[in-house]
N, CA, C and O of each residue as an XYZ file, in Angstrom:
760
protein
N     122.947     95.413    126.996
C     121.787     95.177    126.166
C     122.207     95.301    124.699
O     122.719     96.360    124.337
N     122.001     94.134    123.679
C     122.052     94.328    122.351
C     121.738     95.315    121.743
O     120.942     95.858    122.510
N     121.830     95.991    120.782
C     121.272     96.713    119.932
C     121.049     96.054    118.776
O     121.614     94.968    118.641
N     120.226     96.534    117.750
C     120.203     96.114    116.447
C     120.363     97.636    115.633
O     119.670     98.624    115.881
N     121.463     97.558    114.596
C     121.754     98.334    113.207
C     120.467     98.966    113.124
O     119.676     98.600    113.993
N     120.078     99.768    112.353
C     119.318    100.300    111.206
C     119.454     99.561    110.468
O     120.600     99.140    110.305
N     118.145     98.919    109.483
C     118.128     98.457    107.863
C     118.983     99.917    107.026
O     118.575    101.062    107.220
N     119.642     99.751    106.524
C     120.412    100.554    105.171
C     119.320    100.108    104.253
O     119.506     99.076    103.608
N     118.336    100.690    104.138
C     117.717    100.782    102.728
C     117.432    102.286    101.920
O     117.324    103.272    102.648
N     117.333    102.439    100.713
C     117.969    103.421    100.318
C     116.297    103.570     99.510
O     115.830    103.222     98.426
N     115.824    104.224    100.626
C     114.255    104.909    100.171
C     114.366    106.416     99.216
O     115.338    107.160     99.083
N     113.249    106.504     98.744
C     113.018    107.387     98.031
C     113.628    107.326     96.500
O     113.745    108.423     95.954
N     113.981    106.306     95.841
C     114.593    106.001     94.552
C     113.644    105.762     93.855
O     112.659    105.195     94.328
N     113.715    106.163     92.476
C     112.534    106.150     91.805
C     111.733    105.182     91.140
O     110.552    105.107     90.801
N     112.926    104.337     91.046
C     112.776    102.641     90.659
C     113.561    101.770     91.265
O     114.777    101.922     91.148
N     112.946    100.474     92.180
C     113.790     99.397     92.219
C     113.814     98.183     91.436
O     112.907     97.769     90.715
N     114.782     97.729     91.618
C     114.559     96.461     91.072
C     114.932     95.103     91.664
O     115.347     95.299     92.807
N     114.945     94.337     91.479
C     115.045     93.035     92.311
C     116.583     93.279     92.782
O     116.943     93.303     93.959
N     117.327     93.435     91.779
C     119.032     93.611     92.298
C     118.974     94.401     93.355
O     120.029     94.399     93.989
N     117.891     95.281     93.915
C     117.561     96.249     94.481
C     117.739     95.635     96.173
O     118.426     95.885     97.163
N     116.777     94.801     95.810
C     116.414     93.810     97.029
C     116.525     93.223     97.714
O     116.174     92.968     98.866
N     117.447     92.745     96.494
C     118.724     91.241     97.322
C     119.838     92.059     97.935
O     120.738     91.432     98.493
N     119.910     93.736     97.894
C     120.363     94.492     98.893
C     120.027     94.257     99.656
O     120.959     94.317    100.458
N     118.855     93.846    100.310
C     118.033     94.860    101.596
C     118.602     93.754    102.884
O     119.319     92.842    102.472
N     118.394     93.778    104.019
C     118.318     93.061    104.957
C     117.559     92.325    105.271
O     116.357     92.433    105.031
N     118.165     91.281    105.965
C     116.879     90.160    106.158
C     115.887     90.878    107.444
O     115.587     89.981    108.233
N     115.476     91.829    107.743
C     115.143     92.410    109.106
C     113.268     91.775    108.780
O     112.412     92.651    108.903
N     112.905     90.726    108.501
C     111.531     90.230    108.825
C     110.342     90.788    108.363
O     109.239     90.338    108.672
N     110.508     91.700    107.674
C     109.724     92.693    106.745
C     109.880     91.784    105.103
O     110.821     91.197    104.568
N     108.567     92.021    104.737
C     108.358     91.450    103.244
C     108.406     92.404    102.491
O     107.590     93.253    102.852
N     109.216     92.831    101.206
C     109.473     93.498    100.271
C     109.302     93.348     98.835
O     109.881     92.452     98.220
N     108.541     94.177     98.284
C     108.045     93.627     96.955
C     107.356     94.718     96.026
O     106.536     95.533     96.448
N     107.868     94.618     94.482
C     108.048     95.492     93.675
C     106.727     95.145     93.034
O     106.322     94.043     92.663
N     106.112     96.393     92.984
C     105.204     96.687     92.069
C     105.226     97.786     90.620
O     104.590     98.816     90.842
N     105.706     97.731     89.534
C     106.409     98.534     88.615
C     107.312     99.251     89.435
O     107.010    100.408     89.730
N     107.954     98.956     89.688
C     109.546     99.547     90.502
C     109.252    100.022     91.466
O     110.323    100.050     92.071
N     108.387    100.526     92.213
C     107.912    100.884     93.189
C     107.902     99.881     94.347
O     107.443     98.782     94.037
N     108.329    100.029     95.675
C     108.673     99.342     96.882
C     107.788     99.297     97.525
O     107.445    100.320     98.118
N     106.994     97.992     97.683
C     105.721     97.959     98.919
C     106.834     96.847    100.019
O     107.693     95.966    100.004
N     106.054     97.668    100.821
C     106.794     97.178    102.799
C     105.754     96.547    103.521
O     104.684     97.152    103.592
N     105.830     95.803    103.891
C     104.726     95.139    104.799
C     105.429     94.187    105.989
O     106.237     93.336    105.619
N     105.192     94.297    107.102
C     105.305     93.466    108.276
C     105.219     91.694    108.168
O     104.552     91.055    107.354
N     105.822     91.330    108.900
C     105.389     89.828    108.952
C     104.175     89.425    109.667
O     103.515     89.912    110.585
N     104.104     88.423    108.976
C     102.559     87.941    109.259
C     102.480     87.937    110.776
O     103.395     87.754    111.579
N     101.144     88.186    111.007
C     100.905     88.039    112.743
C     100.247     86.166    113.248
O      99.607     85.589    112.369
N     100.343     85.843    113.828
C      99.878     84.328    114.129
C      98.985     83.982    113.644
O      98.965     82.912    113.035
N      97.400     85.184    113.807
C      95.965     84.474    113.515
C      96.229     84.404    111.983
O      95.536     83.571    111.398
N      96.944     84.993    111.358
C      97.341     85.052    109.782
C      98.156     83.861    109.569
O      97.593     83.016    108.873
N      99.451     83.527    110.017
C      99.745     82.230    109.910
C      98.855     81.019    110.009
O      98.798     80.099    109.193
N      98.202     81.145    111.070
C      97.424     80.263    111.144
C      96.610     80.024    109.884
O      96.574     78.919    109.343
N      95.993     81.032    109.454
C      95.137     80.486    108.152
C      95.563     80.196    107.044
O      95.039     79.672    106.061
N      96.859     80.682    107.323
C      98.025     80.250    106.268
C      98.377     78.567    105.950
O      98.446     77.850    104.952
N      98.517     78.446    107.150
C      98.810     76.783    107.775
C      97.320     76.078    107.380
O      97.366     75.446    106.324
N      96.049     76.088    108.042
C      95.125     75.503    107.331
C      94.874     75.375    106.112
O      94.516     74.290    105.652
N      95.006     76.376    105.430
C      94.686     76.177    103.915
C      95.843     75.238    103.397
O      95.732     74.376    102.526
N      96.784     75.519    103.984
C      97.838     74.624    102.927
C      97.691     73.169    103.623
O      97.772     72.207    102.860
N      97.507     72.947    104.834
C      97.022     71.513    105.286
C      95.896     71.254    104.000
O      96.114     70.345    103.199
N      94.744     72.079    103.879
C      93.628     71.715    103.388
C      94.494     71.146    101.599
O      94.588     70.004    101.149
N      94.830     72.061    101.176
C      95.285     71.835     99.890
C      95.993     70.703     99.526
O      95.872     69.944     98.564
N      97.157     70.735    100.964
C      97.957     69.420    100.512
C      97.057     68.015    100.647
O      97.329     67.332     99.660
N      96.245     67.440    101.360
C      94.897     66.731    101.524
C      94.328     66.354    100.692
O      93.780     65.252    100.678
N      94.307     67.456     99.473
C      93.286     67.586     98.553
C      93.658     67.111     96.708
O      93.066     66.680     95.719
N      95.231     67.610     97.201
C      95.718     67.779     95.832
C      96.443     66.726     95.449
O      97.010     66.032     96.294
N      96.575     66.297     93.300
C      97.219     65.415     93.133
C      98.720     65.302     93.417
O      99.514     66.241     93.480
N      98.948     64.152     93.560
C     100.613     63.888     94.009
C     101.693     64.924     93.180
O     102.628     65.304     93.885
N     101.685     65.341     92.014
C     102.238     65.672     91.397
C     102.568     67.511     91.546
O     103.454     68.167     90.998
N     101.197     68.077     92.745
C     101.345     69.054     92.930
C     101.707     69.694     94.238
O     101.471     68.947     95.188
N     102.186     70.796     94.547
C     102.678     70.527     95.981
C     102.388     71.952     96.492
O     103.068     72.721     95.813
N     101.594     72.689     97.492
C     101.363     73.696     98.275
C     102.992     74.528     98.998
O     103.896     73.874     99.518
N     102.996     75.715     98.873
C     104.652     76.359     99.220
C     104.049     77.388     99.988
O     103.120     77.804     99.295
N     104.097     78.169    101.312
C     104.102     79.412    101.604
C     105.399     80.112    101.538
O     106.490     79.607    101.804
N     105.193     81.230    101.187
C     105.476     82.507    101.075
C     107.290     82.346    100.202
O     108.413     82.602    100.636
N     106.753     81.757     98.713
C     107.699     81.805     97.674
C     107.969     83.155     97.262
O     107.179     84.091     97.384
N     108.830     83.197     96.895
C     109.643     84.283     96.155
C     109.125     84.399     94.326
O     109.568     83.468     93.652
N     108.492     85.161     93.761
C     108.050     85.065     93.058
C     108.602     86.337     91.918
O     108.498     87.500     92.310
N     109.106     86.108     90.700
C     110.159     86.934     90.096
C     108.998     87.560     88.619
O     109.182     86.548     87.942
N     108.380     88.112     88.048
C     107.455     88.584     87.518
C     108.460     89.158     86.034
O     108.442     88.673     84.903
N     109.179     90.187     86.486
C     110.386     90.894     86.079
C     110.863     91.952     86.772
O     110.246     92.509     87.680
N     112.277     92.346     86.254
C     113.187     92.736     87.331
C     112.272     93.669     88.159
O     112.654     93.777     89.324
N     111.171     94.362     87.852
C     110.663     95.790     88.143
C     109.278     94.958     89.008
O     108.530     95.845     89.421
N     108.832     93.790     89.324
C     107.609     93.243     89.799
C     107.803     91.962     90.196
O     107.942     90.973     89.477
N     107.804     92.046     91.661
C     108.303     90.848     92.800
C     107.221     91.137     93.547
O     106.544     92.096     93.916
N     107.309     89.828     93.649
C     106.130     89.394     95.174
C     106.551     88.357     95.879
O     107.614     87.753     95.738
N     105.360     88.076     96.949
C     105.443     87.341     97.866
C     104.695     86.624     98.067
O     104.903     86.376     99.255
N     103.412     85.693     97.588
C     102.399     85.730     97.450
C     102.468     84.548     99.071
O     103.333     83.686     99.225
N     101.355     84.839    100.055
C     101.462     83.999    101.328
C     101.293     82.061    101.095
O     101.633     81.212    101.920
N     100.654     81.813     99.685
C     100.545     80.274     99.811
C     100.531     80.530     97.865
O     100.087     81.484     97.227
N     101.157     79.342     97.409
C     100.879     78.971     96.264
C     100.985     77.676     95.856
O     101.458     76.827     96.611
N     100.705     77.485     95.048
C     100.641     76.021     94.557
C     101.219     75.650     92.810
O     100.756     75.811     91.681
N     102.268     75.173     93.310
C     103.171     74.283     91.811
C     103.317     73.295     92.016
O     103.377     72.634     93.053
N     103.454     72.915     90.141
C     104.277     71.582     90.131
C     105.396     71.218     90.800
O     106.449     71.832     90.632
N     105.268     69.937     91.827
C     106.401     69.428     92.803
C     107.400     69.545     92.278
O     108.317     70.196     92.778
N     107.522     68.650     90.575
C     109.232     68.761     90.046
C     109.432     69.996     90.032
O     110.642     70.222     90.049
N     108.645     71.164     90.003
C     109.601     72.952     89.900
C     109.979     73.447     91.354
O     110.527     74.547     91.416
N     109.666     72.506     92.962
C     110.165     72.690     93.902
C     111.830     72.464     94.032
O     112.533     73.024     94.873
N     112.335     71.445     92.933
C     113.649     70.936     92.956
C     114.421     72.007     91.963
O     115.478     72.612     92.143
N     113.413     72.020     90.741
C     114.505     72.714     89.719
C     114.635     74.152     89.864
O     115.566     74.632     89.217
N     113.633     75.318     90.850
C     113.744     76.146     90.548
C     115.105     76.732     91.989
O     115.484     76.216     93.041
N     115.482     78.160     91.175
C     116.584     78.414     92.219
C     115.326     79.231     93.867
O     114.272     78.856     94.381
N     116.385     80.559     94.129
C     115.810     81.370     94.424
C     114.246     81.462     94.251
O     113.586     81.141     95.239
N     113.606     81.841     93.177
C     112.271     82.599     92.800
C     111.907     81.842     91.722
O     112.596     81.618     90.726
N     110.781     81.449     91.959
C     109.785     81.215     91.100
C     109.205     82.064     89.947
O     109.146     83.239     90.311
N     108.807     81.909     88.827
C     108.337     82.424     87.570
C     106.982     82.395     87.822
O     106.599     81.646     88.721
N     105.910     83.276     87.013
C     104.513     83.180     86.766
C     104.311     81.762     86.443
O     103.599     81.064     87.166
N     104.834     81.342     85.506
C     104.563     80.000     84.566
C     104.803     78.146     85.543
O     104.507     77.008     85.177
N     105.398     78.630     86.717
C     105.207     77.882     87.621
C     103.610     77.438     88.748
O     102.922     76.525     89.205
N     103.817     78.988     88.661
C     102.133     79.065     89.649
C     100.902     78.814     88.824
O     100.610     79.207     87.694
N     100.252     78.050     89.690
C      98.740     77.102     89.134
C      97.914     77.976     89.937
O      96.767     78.110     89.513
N      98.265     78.714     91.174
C      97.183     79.075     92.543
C      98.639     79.889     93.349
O      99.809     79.579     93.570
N      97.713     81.122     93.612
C      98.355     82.236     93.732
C      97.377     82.385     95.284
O      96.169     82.326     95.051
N      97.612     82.503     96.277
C      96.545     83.028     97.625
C      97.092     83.958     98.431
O      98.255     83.766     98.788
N      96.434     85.072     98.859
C      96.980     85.913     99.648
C      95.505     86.489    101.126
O      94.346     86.903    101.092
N      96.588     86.136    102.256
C      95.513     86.229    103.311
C      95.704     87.293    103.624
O      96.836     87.615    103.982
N      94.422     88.424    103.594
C      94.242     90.147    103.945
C      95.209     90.629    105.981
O      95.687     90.230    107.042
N      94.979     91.318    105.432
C      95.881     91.841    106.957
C      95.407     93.110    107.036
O      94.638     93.291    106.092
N      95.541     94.427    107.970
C      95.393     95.782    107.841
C      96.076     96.186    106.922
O      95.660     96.849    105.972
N      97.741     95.656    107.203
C      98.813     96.706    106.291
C      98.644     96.022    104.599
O      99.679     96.282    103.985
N      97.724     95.309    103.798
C      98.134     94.549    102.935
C      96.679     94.662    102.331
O      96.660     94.420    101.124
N      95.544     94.950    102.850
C      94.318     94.860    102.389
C      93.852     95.563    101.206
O      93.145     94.896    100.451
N      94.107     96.821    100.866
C      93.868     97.693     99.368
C      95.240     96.614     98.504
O      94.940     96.694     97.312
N      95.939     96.122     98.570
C      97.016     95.652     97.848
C      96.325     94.149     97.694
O      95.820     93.911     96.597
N      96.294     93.586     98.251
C      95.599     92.295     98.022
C      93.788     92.391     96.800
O      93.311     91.875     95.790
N      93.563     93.087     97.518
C      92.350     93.459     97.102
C      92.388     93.788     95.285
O      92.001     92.859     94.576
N      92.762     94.841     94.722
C      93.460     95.124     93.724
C      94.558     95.572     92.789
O      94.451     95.842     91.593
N      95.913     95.611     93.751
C      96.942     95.652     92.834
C      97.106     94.040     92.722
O      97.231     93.541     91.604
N      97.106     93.371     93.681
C      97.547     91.956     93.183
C      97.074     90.440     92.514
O      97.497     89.318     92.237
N      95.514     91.563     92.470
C      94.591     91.250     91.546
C      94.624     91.362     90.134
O      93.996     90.641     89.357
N      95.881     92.911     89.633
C      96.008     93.153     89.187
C      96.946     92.356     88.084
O      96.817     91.946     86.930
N      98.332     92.382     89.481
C      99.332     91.721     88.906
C      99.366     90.508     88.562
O      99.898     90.206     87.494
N      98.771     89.485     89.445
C      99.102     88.072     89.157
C      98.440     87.858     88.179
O      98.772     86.886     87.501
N      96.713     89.066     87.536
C      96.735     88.237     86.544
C      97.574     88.776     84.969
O      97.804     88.184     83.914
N      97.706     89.424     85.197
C      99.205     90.080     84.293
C      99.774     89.472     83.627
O      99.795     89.428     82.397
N     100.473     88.756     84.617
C     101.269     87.514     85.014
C     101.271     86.295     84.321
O     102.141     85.537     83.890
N      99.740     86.332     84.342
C      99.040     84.770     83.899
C      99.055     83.924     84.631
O      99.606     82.858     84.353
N      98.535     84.118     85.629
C      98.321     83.148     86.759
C      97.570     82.816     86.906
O      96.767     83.676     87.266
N      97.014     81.451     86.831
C      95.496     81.013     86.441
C      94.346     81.115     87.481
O      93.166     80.767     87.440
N      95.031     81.653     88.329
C      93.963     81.027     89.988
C      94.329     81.872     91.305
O      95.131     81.464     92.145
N      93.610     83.168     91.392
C      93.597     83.729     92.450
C      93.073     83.464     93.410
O      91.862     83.609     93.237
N      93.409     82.974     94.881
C      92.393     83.024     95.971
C      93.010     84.545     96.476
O      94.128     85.040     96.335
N      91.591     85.120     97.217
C      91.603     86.129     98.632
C      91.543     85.944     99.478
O      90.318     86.030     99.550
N      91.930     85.630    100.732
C      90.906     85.449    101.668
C      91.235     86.666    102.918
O      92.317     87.095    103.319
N      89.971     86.974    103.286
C      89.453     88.046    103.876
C      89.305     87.159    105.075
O      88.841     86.025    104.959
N      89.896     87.917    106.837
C      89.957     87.461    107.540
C      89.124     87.974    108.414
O      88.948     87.442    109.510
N      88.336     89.375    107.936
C      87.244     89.940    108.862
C      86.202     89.928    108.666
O      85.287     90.420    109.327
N      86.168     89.073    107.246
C      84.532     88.493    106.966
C      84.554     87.247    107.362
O      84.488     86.458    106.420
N      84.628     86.721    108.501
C      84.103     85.464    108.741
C      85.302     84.375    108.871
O      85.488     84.024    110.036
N      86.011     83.871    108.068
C      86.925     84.917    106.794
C      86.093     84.545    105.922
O      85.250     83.705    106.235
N      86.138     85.139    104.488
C      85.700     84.501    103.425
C      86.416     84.335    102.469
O      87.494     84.927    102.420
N      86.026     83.521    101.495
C      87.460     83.216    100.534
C      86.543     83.706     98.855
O      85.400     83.417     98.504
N      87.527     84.457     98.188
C      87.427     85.192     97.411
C      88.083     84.503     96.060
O      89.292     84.279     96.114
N      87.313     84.121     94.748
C      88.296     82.976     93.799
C      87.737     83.500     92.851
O      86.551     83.731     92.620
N      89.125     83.774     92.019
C      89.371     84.357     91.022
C      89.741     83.449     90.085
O      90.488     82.503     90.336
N      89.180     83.717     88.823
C      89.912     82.534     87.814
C      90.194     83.531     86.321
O      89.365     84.327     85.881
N      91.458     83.278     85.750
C      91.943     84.016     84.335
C      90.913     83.638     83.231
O      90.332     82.658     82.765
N      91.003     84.697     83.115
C      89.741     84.643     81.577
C      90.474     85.633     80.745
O      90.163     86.819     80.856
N      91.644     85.186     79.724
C      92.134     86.147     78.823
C      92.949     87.042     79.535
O      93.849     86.502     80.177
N      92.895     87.924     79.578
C      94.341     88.881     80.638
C      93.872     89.217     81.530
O      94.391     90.201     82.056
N      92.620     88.595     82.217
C      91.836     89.642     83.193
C      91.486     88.668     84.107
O      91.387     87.555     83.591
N      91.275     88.713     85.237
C      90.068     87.729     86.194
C      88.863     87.952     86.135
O      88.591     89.151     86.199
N      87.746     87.051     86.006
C      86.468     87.076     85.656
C      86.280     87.567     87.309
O      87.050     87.161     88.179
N      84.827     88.756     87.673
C      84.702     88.965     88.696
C      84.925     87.591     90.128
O      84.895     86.384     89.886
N      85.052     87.951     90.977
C      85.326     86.893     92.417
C      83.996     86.021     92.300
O      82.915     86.509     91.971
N      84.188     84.736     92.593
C      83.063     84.210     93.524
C      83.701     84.049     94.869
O      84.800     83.662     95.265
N      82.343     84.593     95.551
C      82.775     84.525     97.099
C      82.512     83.653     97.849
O      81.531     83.098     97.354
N      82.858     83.008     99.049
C      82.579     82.094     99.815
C      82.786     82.110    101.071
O      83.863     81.850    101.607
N      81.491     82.501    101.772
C      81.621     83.294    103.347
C      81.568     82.082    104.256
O      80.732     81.199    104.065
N      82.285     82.038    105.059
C      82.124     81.454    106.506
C      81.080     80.756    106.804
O      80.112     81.463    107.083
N      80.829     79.204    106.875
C      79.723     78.563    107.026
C      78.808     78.084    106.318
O      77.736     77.594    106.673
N      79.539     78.327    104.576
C      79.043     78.124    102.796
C      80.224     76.993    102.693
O      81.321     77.436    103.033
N      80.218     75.951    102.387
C      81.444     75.318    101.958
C      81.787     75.652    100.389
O      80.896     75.905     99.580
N      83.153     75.625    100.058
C      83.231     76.300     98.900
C      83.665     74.993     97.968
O      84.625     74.275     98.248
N      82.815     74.804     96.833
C      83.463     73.219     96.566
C      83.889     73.642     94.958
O      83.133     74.163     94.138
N      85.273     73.277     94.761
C      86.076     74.022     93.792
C      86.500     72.771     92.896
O      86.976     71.821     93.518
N      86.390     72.658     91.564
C      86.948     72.115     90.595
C      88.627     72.538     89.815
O      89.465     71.862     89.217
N      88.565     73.486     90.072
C      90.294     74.379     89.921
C      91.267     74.751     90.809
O      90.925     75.445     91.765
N      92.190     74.490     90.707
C      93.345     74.151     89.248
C      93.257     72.062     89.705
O      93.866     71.102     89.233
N      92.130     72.191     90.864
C      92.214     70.568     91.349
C      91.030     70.628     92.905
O      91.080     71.402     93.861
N      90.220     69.686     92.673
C      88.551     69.536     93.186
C      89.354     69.566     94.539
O      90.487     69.178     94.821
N      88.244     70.234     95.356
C      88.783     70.829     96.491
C      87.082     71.154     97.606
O      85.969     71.533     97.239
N      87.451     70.899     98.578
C      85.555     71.262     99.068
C      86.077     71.686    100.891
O      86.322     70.835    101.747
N      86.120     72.797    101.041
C      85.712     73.188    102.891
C      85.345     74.486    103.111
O      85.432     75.335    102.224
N      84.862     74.766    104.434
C      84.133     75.812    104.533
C      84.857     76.860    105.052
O      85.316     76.568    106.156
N      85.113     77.883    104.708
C      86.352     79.002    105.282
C      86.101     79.245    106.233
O      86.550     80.385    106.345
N      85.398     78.845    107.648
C      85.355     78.805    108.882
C      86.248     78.048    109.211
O      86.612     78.056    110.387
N      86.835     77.210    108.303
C      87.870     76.382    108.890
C      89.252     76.754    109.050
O      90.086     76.112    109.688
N      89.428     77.764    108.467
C      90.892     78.407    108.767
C      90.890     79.231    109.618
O      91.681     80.147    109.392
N      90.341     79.310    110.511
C      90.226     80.100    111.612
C      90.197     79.128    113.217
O      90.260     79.500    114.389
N      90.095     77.998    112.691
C      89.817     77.044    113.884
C      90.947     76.980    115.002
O      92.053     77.511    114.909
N      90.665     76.537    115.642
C      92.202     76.612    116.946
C      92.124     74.782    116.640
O      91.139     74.177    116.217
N      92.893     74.445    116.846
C      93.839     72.782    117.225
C      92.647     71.965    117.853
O      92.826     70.812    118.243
């Protein structure tokens, strides 16, 4: 019977940083710096992919040629603040030119689908950060309300409170590019 190693990660340090990271092992776990500080989170579970996969069907559908839907980019903030964000949306030509990780100044639409292990973090640190960041366009989406989808838009360094959009409301969006379905739909089976 195989075994698998231990991850060698070197917990309890007081700051990481991305050089930090590109230590770690690929062991299927998402890793990501919040002011140097190490958040751990599991890989997505299916019903989460899944809504992962609809929305970006929905987006790519929706959006001009010039823009193009990515899950789960590598996103470089500075050395001390990395993420992962589950779906975003850039300009197509920065799919070719960029290396590794993406910059703030790439992302138009930032989305992150809630989970148990990820829900206070989604909710407001990364509410926090992306708009920090300057990221023009937060979605939430909440998978135990219905789901509902949660849209955030930059107003100066801050996000103007959420408008929400529960399960069975179609949400019809003019930003970052006109967009219209009802968040019951990312939950649908085939």
């Amino acid at each position: 019977m195989a075994t698998i190693e231990p991850a060698k990660i070197p917990f309890g340090k007081p700051e990481y940083t991305v050089d930090d990271l590109l230590e770690f092992p690929d062991d299927g776990n998402r890793y990501e710096l919040f002011n140097g500080s190490l958040l751990v989170s599991p890989a997505p579970t299916p019903p989460h992919q899944r809504i992962i996969y609809r929305l970006q069907r929905i987006l790519d559908d929706a959006m001009p040629s010039e823009l193009e839907p990515l899950s789960t980019i590598n996103l470089l903030v500075t050395d001390k603040n990395f993420y992962i964000p589950d779906l975003v949306v850039v300009p197509e030509d920065s799919v070719e030119s960029v290396g590794l990780m993406f910059s703030p100044r790439h992302i138009l639409l930032a989305v992150e689908v809630g989970s148990p292990s990820t829900t206070w973090q989604d909710k407001s640190l990364k509410t926090i950060a992306y708009a920090s960041a300057g990221i023009p366009h937060y979605w939430r989406i909440d998978p135990n309300e219905g789901p509902a989808l949660y849209v955030y838009e930059l107003k100066g360094e801050n996000y103007d409170p959420p408008t929400v959009y529960k399960a069975g409301t179609v949400a019809t969006l003019t930003t970052p590019f006109p967009v219209s379905f009802d968040p019951a739909e990312l939950r649908v089976r085939r």
